[in-house]
C-alpha positions as MATLAB code, in Angstrom:
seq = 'XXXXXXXXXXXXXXXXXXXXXXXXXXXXXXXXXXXXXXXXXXXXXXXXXXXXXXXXXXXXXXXXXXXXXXXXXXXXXXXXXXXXXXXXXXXXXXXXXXXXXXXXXXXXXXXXXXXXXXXXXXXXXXXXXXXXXXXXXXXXXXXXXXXXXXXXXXXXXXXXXXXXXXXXXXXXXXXXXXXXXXXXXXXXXXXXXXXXXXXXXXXXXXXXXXXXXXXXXXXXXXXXXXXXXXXXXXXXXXXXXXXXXXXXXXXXXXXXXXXXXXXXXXXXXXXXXXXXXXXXXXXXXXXXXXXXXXXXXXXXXXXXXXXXXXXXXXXXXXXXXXXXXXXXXXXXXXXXXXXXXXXXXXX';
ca = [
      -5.159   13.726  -18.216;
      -2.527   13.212  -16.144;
      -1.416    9.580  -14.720;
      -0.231    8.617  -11.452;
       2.666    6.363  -11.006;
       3.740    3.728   -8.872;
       7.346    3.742   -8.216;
       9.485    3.206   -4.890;
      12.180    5.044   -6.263;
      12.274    8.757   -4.932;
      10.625   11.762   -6.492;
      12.793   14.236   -5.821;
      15.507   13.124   -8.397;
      13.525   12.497  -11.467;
      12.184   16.005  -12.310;
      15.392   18.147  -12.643;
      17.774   15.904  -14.312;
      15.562   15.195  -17.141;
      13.554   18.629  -17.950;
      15.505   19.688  -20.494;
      15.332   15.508  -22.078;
      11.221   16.164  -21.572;
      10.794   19.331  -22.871;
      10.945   20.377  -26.412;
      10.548   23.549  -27.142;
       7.362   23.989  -28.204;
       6.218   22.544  -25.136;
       8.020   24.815  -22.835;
       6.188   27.611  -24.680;
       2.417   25.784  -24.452;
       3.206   26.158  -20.435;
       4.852   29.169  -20.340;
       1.687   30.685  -22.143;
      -0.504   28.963  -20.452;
       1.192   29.920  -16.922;
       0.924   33.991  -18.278;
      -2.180   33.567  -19.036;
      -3.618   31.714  -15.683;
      -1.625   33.630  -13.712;
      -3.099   37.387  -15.429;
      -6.537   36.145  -14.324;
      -5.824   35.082  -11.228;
      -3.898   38.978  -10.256;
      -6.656   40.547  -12.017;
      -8.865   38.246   -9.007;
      -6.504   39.640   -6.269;
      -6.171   43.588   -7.752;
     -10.384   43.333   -7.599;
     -10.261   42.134   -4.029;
      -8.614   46.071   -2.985;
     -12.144   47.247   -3.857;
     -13.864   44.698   -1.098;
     -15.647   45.874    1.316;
     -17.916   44.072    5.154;
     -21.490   43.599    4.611;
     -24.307   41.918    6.191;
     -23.229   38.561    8.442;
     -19.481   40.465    8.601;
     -21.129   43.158   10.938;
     -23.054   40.891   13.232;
     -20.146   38.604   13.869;
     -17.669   41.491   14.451;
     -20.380   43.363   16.743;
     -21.012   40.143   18.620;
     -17.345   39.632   19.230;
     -16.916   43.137   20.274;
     -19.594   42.805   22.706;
     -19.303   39.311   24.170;
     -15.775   38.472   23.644;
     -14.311   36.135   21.062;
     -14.574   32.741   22.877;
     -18.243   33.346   24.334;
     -19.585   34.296   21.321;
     -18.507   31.309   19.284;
     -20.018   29.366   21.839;
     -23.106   31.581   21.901;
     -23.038   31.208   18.142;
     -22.773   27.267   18.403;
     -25.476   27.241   21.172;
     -27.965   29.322   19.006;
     -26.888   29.128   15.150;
     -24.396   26.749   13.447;
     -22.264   23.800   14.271;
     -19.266   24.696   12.167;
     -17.062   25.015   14.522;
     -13.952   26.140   12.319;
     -15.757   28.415    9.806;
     -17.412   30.028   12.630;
     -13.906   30.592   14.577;
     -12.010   31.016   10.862;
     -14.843   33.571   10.656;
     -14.700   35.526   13.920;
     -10.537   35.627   14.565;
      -9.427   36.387   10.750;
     -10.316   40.346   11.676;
      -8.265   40.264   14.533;
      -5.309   39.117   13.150;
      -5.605   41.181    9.779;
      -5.726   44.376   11.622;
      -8.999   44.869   12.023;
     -12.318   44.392    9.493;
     -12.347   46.902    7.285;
      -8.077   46.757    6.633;
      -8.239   43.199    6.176;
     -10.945   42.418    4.209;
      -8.665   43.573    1.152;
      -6.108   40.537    1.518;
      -8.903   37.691    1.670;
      -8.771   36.996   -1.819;
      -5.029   37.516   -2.186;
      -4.805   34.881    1.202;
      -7.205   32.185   -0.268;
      -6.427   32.451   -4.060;
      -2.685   31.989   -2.570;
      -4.013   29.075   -0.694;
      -5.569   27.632   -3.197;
      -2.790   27.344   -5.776;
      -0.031   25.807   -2.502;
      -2.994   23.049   -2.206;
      -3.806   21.945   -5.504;
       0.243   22.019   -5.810;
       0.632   20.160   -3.159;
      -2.347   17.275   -4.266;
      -0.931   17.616   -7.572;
       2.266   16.778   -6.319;
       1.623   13.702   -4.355;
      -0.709   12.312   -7.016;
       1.665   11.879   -9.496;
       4.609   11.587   -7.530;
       6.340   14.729   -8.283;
       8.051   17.645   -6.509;
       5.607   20.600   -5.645;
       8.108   23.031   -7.824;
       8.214   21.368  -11.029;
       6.908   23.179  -13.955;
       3.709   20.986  -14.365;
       2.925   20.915  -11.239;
       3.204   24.940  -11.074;
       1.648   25.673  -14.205;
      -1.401   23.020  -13.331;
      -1.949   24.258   -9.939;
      -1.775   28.155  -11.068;
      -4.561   26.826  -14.596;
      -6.821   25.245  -11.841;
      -7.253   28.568   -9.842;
      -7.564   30.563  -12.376;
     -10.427   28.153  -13.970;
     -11.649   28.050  -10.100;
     -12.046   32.106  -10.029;
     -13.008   32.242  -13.512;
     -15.605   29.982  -13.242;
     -17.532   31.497  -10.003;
     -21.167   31.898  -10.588;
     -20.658   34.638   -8.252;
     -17.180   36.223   -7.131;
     -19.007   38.162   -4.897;
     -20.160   36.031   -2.787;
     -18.439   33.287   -3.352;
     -14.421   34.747   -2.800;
     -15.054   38.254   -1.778;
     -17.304   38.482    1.078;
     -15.559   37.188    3.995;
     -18.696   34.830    5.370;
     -19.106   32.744    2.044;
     -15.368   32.599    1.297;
     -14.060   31.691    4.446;
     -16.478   29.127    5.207;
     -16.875   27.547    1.378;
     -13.418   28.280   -0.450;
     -11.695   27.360    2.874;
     -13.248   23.885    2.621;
     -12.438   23.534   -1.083;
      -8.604   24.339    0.466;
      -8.265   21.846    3.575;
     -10.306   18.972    0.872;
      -7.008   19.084   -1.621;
      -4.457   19.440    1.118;
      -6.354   16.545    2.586;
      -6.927   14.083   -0.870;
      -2.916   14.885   -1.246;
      -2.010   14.006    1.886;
      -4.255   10.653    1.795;
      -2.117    9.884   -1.236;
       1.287   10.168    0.619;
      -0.646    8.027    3.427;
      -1.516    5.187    1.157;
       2.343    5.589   -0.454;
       4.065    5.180    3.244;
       1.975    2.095    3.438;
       3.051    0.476    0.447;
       6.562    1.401    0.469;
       6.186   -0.584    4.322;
       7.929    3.162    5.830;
       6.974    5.210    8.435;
       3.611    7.443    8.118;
       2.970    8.834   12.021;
       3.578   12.226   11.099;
       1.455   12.332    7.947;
      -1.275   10.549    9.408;
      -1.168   13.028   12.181;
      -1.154   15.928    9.594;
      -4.394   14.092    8.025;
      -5.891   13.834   10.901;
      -5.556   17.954   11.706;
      -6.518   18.994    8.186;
      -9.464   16.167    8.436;
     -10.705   17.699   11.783;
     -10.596   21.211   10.251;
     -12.228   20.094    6.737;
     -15.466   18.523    8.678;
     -15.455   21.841   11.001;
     -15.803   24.299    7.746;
     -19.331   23.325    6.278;
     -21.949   20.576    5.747;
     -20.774   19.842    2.611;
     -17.562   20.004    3.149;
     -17.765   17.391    6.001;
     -20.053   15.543    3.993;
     -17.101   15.161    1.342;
     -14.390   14.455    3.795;
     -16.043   11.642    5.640;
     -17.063   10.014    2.545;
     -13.743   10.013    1.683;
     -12.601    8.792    4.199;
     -14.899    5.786    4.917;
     -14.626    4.805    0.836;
     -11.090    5.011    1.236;
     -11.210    2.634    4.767;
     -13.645    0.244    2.889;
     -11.077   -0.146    0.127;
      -8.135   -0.963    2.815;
     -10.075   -3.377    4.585;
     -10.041   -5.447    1.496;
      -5.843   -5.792    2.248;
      -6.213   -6.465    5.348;
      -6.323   -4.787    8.761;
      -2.945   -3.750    9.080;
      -3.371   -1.660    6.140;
      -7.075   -0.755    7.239;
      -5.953    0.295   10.830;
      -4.766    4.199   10.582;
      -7.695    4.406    8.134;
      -9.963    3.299   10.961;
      -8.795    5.746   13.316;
      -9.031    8.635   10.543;
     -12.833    7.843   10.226;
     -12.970    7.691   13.947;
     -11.919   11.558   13.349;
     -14.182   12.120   10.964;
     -17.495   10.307   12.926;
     -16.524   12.292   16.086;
     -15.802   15.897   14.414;
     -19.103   15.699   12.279;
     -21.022   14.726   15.399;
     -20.062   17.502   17.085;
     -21.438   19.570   13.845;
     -24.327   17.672   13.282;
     -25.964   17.923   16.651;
     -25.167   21.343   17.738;
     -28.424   23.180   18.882;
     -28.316   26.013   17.115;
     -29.139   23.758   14.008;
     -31.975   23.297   15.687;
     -32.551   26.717   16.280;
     -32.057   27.698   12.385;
     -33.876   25.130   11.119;
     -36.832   26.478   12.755;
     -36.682   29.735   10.677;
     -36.801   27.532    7.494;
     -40.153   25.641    6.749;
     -39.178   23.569    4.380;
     -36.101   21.750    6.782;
     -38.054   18.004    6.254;
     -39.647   18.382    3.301;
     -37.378   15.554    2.008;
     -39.272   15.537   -1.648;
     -38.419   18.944   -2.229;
     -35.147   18.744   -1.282;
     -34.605   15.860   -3.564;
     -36.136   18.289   -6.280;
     -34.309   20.666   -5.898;
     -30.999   18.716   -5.480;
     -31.093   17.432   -9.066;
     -32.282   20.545  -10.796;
     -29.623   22.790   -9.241;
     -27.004   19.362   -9.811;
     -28.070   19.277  -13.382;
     -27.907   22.521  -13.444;
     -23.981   22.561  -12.672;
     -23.640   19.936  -14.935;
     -24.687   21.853  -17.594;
     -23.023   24.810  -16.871;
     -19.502   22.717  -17.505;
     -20.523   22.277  -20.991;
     -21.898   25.608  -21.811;
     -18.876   27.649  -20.239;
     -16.122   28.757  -22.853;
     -13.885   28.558  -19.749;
     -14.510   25.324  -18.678;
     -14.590   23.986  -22.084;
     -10.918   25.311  -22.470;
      -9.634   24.043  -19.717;
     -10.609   20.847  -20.786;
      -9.305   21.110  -23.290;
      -5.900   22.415  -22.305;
      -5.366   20.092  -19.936;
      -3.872   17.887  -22.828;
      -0.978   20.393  -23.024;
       0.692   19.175  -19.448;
      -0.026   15.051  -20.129;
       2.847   14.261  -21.989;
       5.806   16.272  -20.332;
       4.258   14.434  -17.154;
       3.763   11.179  -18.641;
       7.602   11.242  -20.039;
       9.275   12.297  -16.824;
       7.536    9.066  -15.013;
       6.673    6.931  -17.886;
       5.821    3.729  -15.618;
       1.767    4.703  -15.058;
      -1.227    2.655  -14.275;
      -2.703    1.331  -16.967;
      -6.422    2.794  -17.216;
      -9.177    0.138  -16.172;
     -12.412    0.006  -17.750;
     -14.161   -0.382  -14.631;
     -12.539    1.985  -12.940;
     -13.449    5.177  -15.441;
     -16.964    4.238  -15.557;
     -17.023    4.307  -11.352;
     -15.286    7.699  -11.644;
     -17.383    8.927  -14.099;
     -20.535    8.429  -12.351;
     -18.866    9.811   -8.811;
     -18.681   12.823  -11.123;
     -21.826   12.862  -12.693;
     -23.559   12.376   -9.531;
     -21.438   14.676   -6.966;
     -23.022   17.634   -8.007;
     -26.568   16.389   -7.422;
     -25.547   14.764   -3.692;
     -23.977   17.818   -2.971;
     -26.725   20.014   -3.033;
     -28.589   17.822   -0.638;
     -27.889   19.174    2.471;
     -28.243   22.361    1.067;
     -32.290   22.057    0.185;
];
């Protein structure tokens, strides 16, 4: 895995100068192959996407903006359906601006995939305190979309049909740009320099990550308030921006969580408080996932690749945090168990 460093030194001057010192050889060819061979599935991905075509929830929401106009029917559709307010707008205005439904629908996986890769750059980036453009953070960000894509229980659905990608994939999006930029937050503060800007940046991508989907707000706040909790512990000084981000994050998933056209769904579902089923079915479809890790080839090889990328990483910023004990076990039970409180709100 990689390892994040602590350093007040700049980035930006320790990548260049010393590729050539941190990369043999046969390294450079592990990530050039590896790059080829990410970046082949994830084109293959985008050529698909040509073949894409509206269905279902595409033609109600394009038929209800033609008839009502775009503004009224969002708030027709936030009156009488859902409370996510930017998955329902990302939703509705993406046809308008692509040239209309049927012409655009072809670039939605070429948009996200594209997306996609910039954020987990970008996270990748800040995390271990390198520049977006160096090779590990390229070829890491272009192996984790293609093991994203590749891994899809259902492309269909999930990155092809504008309703499910735009409100799901979208989230998974604004969450990295958000976990990266919560990184370059916390570095501002200990480096005592000035952070209004990103904090204002976190708190747009936080107000658009709650808006997506249930889950994807349910993610973000958590975040946020572990993140607070853990800041409070240093004091308020370093708690205080924190505070105001879960403000953010209270007020945005209010306004999703009490919209009345939850109300008005839930009462085509009979099973909406059956609280024992849902628990049910949250850990058999969690387990489920969890299995599905260890019985995918590509999964399984991407764990196993990941290997390839540690030590060019490790050499160009050799002063990392030592692992703690405590600290793996915590994050391997967060990972054990997100998949099972995920599908909560779901069931």
């Amino acid at each position: 895995m990689f390892r994040r460093v602590e350093s007040s030194k700049p980035a930006t001057d320790s990548i260049i100068p010393h590729e050539r010192r941190y990369f043999p050889k046969t390294e450079k060819l592990a990530l050039s192959l590896l790059a080829l061979a990410a970046l082949t599935a994830i084109l293959l991905f985008i050529a698909l996407g040509q073949y894409a075509q509206p269905s279902a929830d595409d033609f109600c929401m394009a038929e209800g903006i033609r008839r009502e106009g775009l503004w009224t029917h969002l708030w027709n559709h936030y009156q009488e359906w859902s409370g996510r307010y930017f998955g329902n707008a990302l939703y509705a205005i993406y046809p308008l601006l692509s040239g209309g439904l049927l012409y655009g629908y072809k670039f939605i996986a070429l948009l996200l995939l594209l997306s996609l890769f910039t954020a987990a750059a970008f996270c990748l980036s800040r995390l271990f305190l390198i520049r977006m453009n160096a090779n590990v953070a390229v070829v890491a960000a272009l192996t984790f979309t293609a093991v994203y894509v590749l891994g899809l229980r259902s492309p269909a659905s999930s990155l092809y049909w504008m309703a499910g990608s735009l409100s799901y994939l979208t989230a998974n999006i604004l969450l990295l740009l958000m976990v990266g930029l919560m990184f370059q937050l916390a570095d501002r503060q200990r480096e005592a320099k000035r952070s209004s800007a990103t904090l204002l940046a976190l708190a747009c991508v936080l107000t658009l990550a709650v808006g997506t989907n249930e889950t994807g707000m349910l993610m973000a706040a958590t975040a946020v308030a572990v993140t607070l909790l853990a800041r409070l512990f240093k004091g308020w000084r370093m708690a205080r921006p924190w505070l105001l981000l879960f403000m953010v994050a209270a007020a945005c998933s209010a306004v999703v969580y009490f919209a009345p056209g939850n109300t008005v769904r839930e009462s085509t579902f009979r099973y909406g408080h059956d609280l024992l089923r849902a628990m049910q079915g949250s850990l058999i479809m969690g387990a489920w996932t969890i299995l599905g890790w260890v019985q995918s080839p590509v999964f399984l090889l991407a764990t196993a690749l990941t290997a390839i990328p540690d030590r060019p990483a490790a050499a160009q910023r050799p002063a990392a945090i030592p692992a703690h004990e405590k600290g793996t076990c915590w994050l391997a039970t967060g990972t054990l168990l997100s998949p099972i409180l995920l599908e909560f709100p779901a069931w």
